[in-house]
TORBA-762803 format. One line per field, with one value per residue (C-alpha): residue number from 1; residue in one letter; x negated, y, z negated. Coordinates in nm, 4 decimals, padded with zeros to 6 digits. Each point is the difference from the previous one (the first is absolute). Layout:
% residues N
resi	NUM, ...
resn	A, ...
u	X, ...
v	Y, ...
w	Z, ...
This chain:
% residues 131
resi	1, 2, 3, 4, 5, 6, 7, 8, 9, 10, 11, 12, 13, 14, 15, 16, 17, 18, 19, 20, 21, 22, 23, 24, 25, 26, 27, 28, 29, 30, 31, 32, 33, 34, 35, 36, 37, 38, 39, 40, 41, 42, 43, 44, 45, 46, 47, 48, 49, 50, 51, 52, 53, 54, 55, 56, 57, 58, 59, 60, 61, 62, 63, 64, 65, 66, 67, 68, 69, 70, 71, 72, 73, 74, 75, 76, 77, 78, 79, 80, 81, 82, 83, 84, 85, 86, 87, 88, 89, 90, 91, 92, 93, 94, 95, 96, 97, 98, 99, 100, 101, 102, 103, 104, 105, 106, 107, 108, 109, 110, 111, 112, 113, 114, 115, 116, 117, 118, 119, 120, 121, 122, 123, 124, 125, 126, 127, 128, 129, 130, 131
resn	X, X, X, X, X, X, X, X, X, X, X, X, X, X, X, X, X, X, X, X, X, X, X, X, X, X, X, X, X, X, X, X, X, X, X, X, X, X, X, X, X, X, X, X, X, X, X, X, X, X, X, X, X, X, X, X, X, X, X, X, X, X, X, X, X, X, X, X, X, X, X, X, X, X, X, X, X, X, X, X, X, X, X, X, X, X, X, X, X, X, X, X, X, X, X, X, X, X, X, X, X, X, X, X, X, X, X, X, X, X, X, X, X, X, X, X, X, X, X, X, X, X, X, X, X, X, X, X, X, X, X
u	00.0000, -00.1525, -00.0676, 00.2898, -00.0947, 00.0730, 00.1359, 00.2997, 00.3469, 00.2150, 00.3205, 00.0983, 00.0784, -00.3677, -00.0072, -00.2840, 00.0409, -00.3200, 00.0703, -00.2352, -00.1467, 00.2684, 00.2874, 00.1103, 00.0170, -00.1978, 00.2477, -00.1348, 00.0314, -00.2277, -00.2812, 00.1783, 00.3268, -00.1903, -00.1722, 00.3467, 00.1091, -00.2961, -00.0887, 00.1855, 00.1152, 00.2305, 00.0687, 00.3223, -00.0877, 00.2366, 00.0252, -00.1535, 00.2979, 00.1423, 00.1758, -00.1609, 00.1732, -00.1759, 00.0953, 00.1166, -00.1564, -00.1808, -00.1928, -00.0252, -00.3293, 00.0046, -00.1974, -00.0550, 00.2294, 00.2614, 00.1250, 00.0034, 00.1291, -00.1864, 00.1282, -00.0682, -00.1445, 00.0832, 00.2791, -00.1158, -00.0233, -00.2417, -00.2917, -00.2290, 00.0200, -00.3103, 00.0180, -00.3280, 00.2570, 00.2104, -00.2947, -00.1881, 00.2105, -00.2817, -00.1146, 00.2167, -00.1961, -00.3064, 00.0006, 00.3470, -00.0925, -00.1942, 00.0498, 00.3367, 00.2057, 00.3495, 00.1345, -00.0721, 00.3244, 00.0330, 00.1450, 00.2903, 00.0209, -00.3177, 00.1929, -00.0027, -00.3588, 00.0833, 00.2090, -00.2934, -00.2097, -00.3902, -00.2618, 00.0204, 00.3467, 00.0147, -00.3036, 00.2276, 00.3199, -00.1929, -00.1548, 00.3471, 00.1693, -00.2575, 00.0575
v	00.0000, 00.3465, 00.2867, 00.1495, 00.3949, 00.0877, 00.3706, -00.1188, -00.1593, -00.2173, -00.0940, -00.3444, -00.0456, 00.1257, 00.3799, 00.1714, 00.3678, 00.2173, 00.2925, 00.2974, 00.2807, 00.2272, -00.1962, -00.1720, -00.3871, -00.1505, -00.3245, -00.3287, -00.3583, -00.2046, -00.2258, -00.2560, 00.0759, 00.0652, -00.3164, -00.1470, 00.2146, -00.0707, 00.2209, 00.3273, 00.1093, 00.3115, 00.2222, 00.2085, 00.2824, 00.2646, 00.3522, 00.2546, 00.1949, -00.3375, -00.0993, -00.3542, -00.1348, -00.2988, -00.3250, 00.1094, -00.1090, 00.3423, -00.1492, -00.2933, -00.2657, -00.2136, -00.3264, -00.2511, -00.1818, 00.2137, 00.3522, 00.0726, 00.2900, 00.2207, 00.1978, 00.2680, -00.0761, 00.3258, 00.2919, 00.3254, 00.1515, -00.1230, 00.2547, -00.1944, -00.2590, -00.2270, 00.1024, -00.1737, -00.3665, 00.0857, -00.0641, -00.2464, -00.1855, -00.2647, 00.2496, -00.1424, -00.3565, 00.1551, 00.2602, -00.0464, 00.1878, 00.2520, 00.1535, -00.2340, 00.2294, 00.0585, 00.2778, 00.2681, 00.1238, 00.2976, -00.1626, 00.0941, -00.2467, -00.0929, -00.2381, -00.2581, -00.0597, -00.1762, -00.2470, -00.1194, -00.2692, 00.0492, -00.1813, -00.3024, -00.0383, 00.0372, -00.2721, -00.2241, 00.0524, -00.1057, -00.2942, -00.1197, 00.0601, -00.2738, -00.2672
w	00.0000, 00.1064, -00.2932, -00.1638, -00.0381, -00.3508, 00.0727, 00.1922, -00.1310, 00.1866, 00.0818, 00.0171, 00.3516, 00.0446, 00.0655, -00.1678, -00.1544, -00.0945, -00.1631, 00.1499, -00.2457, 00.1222, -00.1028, 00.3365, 00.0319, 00.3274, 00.0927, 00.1700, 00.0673, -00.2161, 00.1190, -00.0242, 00.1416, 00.2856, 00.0109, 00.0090, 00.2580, 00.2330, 00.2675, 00.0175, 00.3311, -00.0749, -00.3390, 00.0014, -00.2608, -00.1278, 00.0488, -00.1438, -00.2356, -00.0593, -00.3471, -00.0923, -00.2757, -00.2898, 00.1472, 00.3443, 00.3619, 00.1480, 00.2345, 00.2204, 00.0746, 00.2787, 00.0846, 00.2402, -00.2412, -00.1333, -00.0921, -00.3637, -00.1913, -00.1972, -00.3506, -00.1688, -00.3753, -00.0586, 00.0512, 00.1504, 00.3241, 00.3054, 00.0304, 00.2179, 00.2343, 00.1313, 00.3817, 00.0527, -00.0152, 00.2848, 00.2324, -00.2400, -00.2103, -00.1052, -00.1382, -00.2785, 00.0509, -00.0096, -00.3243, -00.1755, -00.3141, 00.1928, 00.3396, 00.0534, -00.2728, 00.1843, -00.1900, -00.2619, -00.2250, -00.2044, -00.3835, -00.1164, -00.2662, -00.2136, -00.1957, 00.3350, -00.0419, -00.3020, 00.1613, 00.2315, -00.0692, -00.0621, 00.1416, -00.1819, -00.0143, 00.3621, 00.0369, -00.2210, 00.1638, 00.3469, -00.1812, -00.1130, 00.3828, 00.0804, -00.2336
């Protein structure tokens, strides 16, 4: 199993959600939802202005083997979308906790960070979807 950075938390259907010195959250897809996924052929982000709300799809992944939702750990509005994916979406394979961020919202709600699981929670949880 790859490294698990220790400044993000997680959701359990594998989104990742770092929160940035100035208070927004950076979204993405885990490393290992992606290694699920397989190679990504097409990412279908939000706009920019966007409401995302804590548990809700805001953007879409596609793969060679299927098209999978992606929520928002948190509520707040979009601020920043990863352009870079709509011409490079294994960009996701490649760097999923680094350059393959999808989204960047503005909190509204500090009190959903809570609710997401750390690092090893989130290693755990993976560890028991295997068994």
């Amino acid at each position: 199993m790859s490294e698990i950075p220790g400044d993000l938390k997680f959701m359990k259907s594998h989104e990742w959600a770092r929160v940035e010195d100035n208070g927004t959250v950076t979204v993405g897809i885990s490393e290992h939802a992606q290694g699920l996924l397989g190679d990504l052929v097409y990412v279908e982000l939000p706009n920019v202005g966007d409401t995302a709300q804590a548990g809700q799809a805001a953007a879409v992944v596609e793969s060679v083997k299927a098209a999978s939702d992606v929520y928002s750990p948190v509520s707040g509005e979009i601020v920043a979308v990863n352009e870079a994916l709509a011409d490079k979406p294994e960009t996701i394979n490649e760097d999923a906790y680094g350059d393959g961020w999808i989204f960047v919202v503005k909190l509204t709600n500090r009190e959903e960070l809570e609710e997401l699981l750390d690092p090893d929670a989130y290693a755990e949880a993976i560890e028991n979807e295997e068994d």
